[in-house]
C-alpha positions in Angstrom: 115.4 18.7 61.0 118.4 18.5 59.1 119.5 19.9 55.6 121.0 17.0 53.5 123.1 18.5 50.2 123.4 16.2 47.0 125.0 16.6 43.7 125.3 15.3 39.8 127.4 16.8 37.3 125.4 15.6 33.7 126.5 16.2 30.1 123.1 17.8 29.0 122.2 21.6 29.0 120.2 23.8 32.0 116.9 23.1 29.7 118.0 19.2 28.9 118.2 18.3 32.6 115.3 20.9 33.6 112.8 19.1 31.7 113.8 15.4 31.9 113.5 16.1 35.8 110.3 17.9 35.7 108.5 16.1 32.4 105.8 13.8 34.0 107.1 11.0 31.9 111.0 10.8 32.5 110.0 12.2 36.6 108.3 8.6 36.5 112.0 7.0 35.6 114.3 8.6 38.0 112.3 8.9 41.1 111.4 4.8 40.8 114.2 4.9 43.0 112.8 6.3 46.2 108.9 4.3 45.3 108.5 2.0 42.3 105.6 4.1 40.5 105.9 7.2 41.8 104.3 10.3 39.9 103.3 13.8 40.5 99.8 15.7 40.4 100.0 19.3 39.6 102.3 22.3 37.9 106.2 23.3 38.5 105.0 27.0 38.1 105.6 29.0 40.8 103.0 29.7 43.9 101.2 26.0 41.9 100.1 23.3 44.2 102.0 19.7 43.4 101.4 16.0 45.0 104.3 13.8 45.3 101.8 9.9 44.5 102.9 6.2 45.0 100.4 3.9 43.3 98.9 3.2 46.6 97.7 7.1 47.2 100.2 7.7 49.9 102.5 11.2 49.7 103.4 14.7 50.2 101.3 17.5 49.2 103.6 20.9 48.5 103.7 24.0 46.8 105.7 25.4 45.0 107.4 28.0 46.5 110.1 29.8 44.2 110.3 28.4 40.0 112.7 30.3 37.4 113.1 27.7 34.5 116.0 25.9 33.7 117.9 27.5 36.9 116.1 26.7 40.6 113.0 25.0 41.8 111.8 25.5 45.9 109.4 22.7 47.1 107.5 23.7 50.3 106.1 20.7 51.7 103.3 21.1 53.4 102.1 17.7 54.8 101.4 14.0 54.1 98.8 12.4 51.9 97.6 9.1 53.3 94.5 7.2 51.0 94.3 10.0 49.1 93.8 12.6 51.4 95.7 15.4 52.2 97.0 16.1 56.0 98.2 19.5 56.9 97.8 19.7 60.8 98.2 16.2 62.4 101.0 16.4 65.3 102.7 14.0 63.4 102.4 16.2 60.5 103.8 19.7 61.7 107.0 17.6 63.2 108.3 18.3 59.7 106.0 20.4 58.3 106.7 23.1 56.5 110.2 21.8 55.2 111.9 22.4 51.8 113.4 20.4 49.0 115.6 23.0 46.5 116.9 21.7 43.1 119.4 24.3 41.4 120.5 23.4 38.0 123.9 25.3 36.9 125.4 25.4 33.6 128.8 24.3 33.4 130.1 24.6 29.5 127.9 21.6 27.9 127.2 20.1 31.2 124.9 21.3 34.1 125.1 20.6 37.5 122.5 19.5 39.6 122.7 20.4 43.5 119.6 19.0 45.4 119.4 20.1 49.2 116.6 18.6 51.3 115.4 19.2 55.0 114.9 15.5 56.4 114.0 13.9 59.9 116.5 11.8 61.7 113.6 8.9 60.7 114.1 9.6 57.2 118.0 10.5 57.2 119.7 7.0 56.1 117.3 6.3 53.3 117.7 9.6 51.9 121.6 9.5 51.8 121.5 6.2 50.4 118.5 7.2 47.6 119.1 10.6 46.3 122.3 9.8 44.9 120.8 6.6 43.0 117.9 8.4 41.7 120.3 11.0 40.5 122.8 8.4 39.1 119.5 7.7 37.0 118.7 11.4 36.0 122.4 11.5 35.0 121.8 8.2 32.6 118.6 9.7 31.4 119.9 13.0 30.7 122.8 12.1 28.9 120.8 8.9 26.9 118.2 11.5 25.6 121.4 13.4 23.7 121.7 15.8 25.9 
């Protein structure tokens, strides 16, 4: 497992960039770039349980595992979701399983910065380098659309 580090620097407040990140609608927009359709189940609150969905009910179910508003977010994933259903404790599974995904917003004048860092596979270690920083080339556009 490795720890991949990404970064945006957007023209939009902590709160701006917080919530178009988070809000179910805009998180539809941005993360098209890893699965056309994607979409989450479940709370940002600390301790919550979240589901990471493409329209054909594959995924990761997580929890998150640290939450103070408008400054960090800790994703624990906990496994894959495959038809639907949730898988914890397949070999496959715990090859990865638990592994983290941090987003750490910091305010930077009128601007915040977004700093994403990510535990990946070797399998998944190309198509993350080359996603992330197009999905957060669209946050960025988002972001700074909305007013900021």
């Amino acid at each position: 497992m490795k720890t991949l580090h990404f970064s945006a620097l957007i023209d939009a407040g902590p709160k701006v960039v917080w919530d178009t990140m988070l809000g179910p609608d805009t998180y539809q927009v941005w993360s098209s770039e890893f699965v056309e359709g994607s979409y989450f189940e479940g709370s940002w609150a600390q301790g919550q349980r979240i589901r990471f969905l493409a329209p054909d009910g594959r995924g990761i179910t997580s929890v998150v595992a640290e939450s103070r508003p408008y400054e960090f977010v800790s994703l624990k994933h906990l496994g894959s979701i495959e038809n639907g259903v949730e898988d914890t404790e397949s070999a496959s599974v715990r090859s990865w399983a638990p592994s983290f995904e941090n987003y750490t917003f910091v305010g930077a004048g009128a601007s915040t910065e977004v700093k994403v860092d990510i535990d990946v596979t070797a399998e998944f270690e190309e198509y993350t380098q080359k996603t992330w920083p197009k999905a957060l080339a669209r946050l960025k556009a988002i972001c700074e659309r909305s007013g900021g």
